[in-house]
C-alpha positions as CSV (number, residue, x, y, z in Angstrom):
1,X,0.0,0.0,0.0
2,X,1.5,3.4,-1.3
3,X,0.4,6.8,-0.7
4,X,2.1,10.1,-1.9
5,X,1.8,13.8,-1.2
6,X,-1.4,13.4,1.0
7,X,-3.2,16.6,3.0
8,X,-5.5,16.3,5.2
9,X,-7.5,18.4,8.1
10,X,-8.7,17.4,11.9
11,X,-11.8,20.0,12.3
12,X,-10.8,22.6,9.7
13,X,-7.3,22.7,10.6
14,X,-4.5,20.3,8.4
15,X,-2.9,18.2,9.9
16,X,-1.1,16.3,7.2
17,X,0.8,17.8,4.9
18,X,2.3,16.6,2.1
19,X,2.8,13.0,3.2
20,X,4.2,10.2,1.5
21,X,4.7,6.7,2.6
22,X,4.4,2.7,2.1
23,X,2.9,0.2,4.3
24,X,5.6,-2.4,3.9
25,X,4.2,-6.1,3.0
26,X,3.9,-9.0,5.7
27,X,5.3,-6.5,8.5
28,X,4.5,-4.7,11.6
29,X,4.7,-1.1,11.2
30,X,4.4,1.2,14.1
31,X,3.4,4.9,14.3
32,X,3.9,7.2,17.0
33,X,3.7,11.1,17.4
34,X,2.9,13.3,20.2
35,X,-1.0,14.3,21.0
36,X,-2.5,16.2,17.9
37,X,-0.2,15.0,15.7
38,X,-2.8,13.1,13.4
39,X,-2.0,9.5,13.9
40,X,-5.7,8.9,13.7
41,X,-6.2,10.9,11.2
42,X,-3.5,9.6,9.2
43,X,-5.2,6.1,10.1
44,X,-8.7,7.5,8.6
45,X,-7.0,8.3,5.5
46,X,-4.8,5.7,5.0
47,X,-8.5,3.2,5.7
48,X,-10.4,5.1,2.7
49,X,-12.9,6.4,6.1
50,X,-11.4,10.0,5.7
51,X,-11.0,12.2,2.2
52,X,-8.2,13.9,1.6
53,X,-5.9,14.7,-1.2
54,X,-3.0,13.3,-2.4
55,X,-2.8,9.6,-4.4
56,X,-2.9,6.7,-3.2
57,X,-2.4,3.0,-3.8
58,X,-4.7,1.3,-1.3
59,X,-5.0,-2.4,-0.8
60,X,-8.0,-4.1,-1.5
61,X,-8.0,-6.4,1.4
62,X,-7.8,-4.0,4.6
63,X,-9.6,-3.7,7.6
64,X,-9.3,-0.9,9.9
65,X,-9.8,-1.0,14.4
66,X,-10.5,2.9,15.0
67,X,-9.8,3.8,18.9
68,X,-13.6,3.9,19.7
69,X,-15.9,0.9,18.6
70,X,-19.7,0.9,19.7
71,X,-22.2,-1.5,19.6
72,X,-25.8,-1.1,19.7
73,X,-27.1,-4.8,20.2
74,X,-27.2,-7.2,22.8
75,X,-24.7,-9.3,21.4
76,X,-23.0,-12.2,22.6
77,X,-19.2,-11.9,22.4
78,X,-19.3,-15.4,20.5
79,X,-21.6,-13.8,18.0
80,X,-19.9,-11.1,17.3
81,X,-16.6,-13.1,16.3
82,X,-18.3,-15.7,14.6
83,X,-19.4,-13.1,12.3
84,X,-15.6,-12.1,11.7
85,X,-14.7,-15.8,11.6
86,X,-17.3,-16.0,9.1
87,X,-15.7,-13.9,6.4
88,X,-12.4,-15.4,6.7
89,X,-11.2,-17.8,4.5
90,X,-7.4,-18.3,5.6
91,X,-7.0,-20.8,8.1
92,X,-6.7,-18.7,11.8
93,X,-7.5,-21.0,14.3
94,X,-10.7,-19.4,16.0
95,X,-9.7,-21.2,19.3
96,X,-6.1,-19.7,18.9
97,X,-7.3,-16.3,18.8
98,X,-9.7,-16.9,22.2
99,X,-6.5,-18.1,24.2
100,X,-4.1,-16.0,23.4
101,X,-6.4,-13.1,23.6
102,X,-8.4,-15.1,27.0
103,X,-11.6,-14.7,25.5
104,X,-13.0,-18.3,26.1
105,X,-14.5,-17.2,29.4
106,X,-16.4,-14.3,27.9
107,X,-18.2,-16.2,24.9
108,X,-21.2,-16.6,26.6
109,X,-21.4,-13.0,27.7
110,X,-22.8,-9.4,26.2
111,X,-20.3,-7.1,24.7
112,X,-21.8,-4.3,26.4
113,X,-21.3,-5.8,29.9
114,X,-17.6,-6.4,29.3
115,X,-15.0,-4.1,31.0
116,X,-13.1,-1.4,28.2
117,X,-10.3,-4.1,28.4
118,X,-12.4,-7.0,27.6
119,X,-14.0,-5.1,24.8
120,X,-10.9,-4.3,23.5
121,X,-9.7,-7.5,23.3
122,X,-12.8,-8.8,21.9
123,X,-13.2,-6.5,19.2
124,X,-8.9,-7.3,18.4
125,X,-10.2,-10.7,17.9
126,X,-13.1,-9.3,15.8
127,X,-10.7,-7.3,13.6
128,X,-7.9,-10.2,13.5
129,X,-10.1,-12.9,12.6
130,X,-11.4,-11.5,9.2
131,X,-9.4,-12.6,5.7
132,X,-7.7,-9.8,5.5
133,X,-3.9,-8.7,4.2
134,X,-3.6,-5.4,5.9
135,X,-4.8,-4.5,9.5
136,X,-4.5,-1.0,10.5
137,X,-4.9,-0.5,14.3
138,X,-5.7,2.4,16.1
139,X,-3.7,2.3,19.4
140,X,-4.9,-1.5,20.2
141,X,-3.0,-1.3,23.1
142,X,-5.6,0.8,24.8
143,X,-7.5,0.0,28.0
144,X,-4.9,-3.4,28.2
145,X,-3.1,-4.4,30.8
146,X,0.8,-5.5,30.1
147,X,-0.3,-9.0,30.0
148,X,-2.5,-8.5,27.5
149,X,0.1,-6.4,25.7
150,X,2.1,-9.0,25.6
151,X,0.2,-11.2,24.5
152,X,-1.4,-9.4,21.5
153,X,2.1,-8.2,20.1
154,X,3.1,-11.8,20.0
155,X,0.1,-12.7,18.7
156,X,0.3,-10.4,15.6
157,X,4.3,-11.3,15.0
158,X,2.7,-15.1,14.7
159,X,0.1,-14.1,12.2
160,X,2.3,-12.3,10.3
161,X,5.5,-14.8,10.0
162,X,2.6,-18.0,9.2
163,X,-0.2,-16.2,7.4
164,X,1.9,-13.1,6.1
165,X,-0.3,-10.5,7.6
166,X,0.8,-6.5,7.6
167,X,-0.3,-4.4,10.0
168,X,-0.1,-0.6,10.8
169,X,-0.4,0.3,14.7
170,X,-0.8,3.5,16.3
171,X,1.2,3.3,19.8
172,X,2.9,5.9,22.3
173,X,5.8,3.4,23.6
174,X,9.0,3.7,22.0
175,X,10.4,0.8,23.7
176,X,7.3,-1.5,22.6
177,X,7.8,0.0,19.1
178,X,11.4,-0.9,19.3
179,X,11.3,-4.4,20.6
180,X,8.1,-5.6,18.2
181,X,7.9,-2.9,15.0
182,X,10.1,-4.1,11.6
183,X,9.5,-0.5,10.5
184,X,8.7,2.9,12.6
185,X,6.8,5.6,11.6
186,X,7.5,9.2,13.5
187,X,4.7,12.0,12.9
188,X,4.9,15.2,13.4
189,X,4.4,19.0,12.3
190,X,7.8,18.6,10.4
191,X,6.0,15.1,8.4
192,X,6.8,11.8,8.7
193,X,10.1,10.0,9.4
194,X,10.6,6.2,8.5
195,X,12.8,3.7,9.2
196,X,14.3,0.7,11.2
197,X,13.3,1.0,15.0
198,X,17.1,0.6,16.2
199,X,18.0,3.8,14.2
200,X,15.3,5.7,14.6
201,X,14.2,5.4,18.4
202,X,17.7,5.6,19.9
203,X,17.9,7.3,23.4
204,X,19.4,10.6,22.1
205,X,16.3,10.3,19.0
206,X,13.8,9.8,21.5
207,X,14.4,12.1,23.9
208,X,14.0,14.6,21.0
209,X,11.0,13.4,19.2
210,X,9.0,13.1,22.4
211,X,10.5,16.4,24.0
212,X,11.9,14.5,27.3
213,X,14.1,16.2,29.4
């Protein structure tokens, strides 16, 4: 997936200027920026949920986990991801999906009684289930606890070394980003930096980027 020269506003005001980039095949890309930097925006965008300008070379089998996900039935977690499980046709173990993301217990339950970690891992599982090449997460680590971190960064380096997934995820850790990414995006007001996590999120690099003191 390509994109080039790409502008885009948050509420009247741009945000992304001139932006050019590639999602690199069967590999875990992660983006990071400050607050207001458009990460999600430059999610939306990337997803085909937000117009902006530019050109773009977007894959045809994508799915996209914004930061917010609402549900308006009563509906069982199991029903929910048998209807991702239902459009997928590669071979993702449901039942290896419900460990590693401890979901077995909560089958039987509604979505809307779950805790904002349990949804979120429920609606990862959603998203990961479905047949397709590209995932584009929207800070997925929200609302989990380091186990479950853990669990779903490993999870996504599995699918993506034996079903060749790609992904995109939005994060604020540079030392998650630096022992899980293949390639690192850096957002800001200046545009967007790319490269190998051991280059670009050194100490000195960091400390920069992220204004630390």
């Amino acid at each position: 997936m390509k994109f080039k020269n790409i502008q885009a506003d948050y509420h009247g005001k741009i945000v992304l200027c001139g932006l050019s980039g590639r999602i690199e095949p069967q590999q875990i890309t992660m983006l990071l920026g400050q607050n207001g930097a458009g990460k999600s925006t430059l999610m939306e965008v990337l997803s085909g949920l937000k117009k902006a300008q530019g050109e773009f070379d977007r894959a045809e089998s994508m799915i996209y986990l914004p930061q917010k996900n609402e549900i308006f039935d009563y509906l069982k977690v199991e029903d929910l991801l048998a209807m991702g499980k239902k459009s997928s046709k590669y071979s993702t173990d449901i039942s290896l999906i419900n460990t590693d993301l401890d979901l077995n217990d909560l089958l039987n339950r509604e979505v809307l009684s779950l805790s904002s970690g349990q949804q979120q891992r429920v609606w990862l599982a959603y998203t990961l289930l479905q047949d397709k090449d590209i995932a584009l997460l929207d800070e997925p680590l929200a609302f989990l606890d380091l186990k479950y971190q853990q669990r779903l960064l490993n999870l996504l380096v599995k699918l993506k070394e034996e079903f060749g997934k790609t992904f995109l995820l939005s994060i604020h850790d540079p030392i998650i980003a630096r022992s899980f990414a293949d390639v690192v995006w850096l957002l800001d007001s200046t545009g967007l930096m790319v490269g190998k996590p051991e280059k670009l999120l050194t100490r000195s690099k960091v400390n920069e980027f992220f204004e630390l003191e």
